[in-house]
DOVEXBA-284797 format. One record per residue (C-alpha): residue number from 1; residue in three letters; y, x, z. Coordinates in steps of 0.05 Angstrom, whole numbers, plus 5000, padded with zeros to 4 digits. Example, Ala and Ser with C-alpha at 12.3 -4.5 7.8 and 13.67 -1.06 7.14 Angstrom:
# DOVEXBA-284797
<site nr="1" rest="ALA" yy="4910" xx="5246" zz="5156"/>
<site nr="2" rest="SER" yy="4979" xx="5273" zz="5143"/>
# end
This chain:
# DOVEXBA-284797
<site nr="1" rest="UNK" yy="8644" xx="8638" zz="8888"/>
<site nr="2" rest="UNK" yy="8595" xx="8594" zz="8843"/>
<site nr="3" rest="UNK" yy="8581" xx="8552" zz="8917"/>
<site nr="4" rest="UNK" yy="8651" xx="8538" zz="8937"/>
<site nr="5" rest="UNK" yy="8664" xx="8521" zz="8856"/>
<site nr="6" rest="UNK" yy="8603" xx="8471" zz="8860"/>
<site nr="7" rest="UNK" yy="8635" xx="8437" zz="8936"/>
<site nr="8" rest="UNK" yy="8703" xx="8438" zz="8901"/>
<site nr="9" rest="UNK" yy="8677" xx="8403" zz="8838"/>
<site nr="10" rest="UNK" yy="8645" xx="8346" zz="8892"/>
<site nr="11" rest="UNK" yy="8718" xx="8343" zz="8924"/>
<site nr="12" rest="UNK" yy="8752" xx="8339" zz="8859"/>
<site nr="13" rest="UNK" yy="8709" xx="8281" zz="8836"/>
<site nr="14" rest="UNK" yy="8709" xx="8239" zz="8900"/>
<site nr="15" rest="UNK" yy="8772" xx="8249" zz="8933"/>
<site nr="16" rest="UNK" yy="8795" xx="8231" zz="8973"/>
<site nr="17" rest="UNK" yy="8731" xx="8226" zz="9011"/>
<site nr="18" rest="UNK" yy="8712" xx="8224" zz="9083"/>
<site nr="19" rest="UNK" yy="8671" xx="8283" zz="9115"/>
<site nr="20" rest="UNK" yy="8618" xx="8246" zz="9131"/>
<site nr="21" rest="UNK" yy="8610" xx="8223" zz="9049"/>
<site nr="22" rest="UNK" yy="8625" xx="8291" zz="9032"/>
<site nr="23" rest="UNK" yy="8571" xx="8318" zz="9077"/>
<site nr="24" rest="UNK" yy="8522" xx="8269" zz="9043"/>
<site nr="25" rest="UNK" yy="8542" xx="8288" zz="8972"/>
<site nr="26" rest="UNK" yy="8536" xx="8359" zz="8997"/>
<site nr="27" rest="UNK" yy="8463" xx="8347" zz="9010"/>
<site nr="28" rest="UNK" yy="8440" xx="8306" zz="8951"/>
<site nr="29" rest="UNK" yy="8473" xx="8354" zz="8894"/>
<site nr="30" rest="UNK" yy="8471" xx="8418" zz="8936"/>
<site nr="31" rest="UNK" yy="8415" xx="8407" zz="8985"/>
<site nr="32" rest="UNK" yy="8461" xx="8436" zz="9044"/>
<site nr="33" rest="UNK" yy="8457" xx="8422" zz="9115"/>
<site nr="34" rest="UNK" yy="8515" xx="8390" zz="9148"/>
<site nr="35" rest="UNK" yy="8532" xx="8457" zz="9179"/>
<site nr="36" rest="UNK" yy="8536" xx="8489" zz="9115"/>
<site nr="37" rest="UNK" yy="8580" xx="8431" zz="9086"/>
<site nr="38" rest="UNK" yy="8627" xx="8440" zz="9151"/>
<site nr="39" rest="UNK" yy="8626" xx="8520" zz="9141"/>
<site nr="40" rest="UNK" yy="8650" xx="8521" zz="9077"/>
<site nr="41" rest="UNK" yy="8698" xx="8465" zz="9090"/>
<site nr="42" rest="UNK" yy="8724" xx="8504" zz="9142"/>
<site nr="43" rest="UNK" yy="8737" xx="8568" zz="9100"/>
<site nr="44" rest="UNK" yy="8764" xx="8524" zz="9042"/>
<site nr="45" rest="UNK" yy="8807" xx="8497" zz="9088"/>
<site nr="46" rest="UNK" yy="8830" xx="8561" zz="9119"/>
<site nr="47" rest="UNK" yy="8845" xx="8587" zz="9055"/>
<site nr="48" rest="UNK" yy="8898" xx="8530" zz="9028"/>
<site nr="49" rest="UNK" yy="8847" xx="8500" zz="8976"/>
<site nr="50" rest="UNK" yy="8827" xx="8428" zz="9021"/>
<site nr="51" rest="UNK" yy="8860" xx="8398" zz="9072"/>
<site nr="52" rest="UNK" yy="8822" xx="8352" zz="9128"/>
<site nr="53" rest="UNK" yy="8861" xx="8304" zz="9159"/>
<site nr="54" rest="UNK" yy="8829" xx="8237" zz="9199"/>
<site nr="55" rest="UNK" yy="8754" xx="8258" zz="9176"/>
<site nr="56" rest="UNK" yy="8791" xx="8251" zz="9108"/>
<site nr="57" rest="UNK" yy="8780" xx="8312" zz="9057"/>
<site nr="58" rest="UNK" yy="8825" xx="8323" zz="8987"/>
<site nr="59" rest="UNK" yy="8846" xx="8380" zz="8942"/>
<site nr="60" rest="UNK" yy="8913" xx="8413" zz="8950"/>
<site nr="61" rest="UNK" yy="8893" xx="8459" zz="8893"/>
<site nr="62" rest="UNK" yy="8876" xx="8427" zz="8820"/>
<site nr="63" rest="UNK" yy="8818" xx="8435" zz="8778"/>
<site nr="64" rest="UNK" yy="8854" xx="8457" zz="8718"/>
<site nr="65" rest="UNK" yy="8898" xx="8515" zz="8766"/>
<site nr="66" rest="UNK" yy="8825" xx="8539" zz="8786"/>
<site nr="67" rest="UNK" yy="8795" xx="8534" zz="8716"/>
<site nr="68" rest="UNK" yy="8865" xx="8572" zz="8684"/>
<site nr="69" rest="UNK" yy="8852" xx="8634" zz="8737"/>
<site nr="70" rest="UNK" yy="8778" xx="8639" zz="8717"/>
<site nr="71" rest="UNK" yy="8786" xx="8647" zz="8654"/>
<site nr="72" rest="UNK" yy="8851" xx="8690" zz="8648"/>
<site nr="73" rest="UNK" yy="8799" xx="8738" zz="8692"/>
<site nr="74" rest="UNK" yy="8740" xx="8719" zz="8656"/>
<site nr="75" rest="UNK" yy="8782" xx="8746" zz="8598"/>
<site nr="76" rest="UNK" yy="8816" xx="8806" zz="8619"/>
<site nr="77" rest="UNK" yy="8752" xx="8831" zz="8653"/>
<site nr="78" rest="UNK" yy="8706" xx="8824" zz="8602"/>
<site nr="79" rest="UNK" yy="8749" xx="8826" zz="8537"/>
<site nr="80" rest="UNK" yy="8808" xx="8877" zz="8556"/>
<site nr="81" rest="UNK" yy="8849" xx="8813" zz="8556"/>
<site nr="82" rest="UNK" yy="8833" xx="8799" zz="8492"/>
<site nr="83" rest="UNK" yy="8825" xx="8714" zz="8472"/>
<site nr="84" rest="UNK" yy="8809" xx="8733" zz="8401"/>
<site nr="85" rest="UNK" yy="8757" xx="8779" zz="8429"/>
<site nr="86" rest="UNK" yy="8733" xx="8715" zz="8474"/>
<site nr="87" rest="UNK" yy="8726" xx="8660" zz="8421"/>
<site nr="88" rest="UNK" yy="8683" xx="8713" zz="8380"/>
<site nr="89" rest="UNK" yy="8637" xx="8729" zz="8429"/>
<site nr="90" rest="UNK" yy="8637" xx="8651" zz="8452"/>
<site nr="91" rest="UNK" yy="8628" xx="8621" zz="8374"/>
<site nr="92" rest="UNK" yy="8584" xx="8682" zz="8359"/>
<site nr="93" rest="UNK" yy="8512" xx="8631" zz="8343"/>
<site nr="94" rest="UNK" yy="8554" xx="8578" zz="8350"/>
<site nr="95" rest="UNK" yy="8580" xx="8523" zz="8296"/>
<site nr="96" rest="UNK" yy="8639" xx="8481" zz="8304"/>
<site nr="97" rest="UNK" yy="8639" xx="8406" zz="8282"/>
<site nr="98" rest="UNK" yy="8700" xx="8378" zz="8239"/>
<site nr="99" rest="UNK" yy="8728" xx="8350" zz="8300"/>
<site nr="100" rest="UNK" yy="8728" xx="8413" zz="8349"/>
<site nr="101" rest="UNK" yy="8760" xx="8452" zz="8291"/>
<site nr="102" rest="UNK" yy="8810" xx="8404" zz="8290"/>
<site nr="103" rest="UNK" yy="8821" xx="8402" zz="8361"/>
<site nr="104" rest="UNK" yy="8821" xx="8483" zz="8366"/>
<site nr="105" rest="UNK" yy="8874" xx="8482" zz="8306"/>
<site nr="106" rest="UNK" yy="8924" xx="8429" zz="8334"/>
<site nr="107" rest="UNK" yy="8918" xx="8471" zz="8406"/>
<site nr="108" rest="UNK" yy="8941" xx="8539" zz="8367"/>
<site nr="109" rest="UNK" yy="8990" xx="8500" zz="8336"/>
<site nr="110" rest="UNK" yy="9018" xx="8485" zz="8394"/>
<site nr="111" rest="UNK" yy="9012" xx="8546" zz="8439"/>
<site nr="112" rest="UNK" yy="9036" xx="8591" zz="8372"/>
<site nr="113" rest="UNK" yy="9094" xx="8629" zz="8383"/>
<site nr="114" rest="UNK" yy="9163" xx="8619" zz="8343"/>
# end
């Protein structure tokens, strides 16, 4: 969910971070309540994605494991699993400088098969 991606990107940049911090981040980027904070807290933490030890709140799942699954489904929803299909529709407007064509070529390089 686009809320618990938002809370998760406030964990991922503080942590670790005590509740009480975390609630006040909470409300100056999300404008929650402390019992919303401590809701979705609660299901994160029921779920295996935070842990809440001593007040004190961290990640037990990565930012780049979350970002991987959304866009493997991003992809295989939307494009029939297709990445060529993806980087169309994404550069369709779009122009690349030097340097991000660069960047995109070295990372086929090294994904590329054989």
């Amino acid at each position: 969910f686009d809320a618990e991606f938002k809370f998760m990107c406030i964990v991922w940049d503080a942590e670790p971070l005590t509740t009480r911090r975390l609630v006040e981040l909470c409300q100056k980027k999300l404008a929650w309540k402390r019992t919303t904070t401590y809701t979705v807290l609660r299901k994160l933490k029921d779920r295996g994605v935070v842990q809440s030890q001593d007040s004190m709140v961290s990640s037990l799942v990565k930012r780049e494991q979350v970002q991987q699954y959304e866009s493997e489904a991003i992809i295989e929803k939307a494009f029939d699993g297709s990445l060529p299909k993806f980087v169309a529709a994404f550069l369709n407007d779009k122009t690349l400088s030097d340097e991000e064509a660069e960047e995109l070529k070295r990372l086929i390089e090294r994904h590329k098969e054989g």
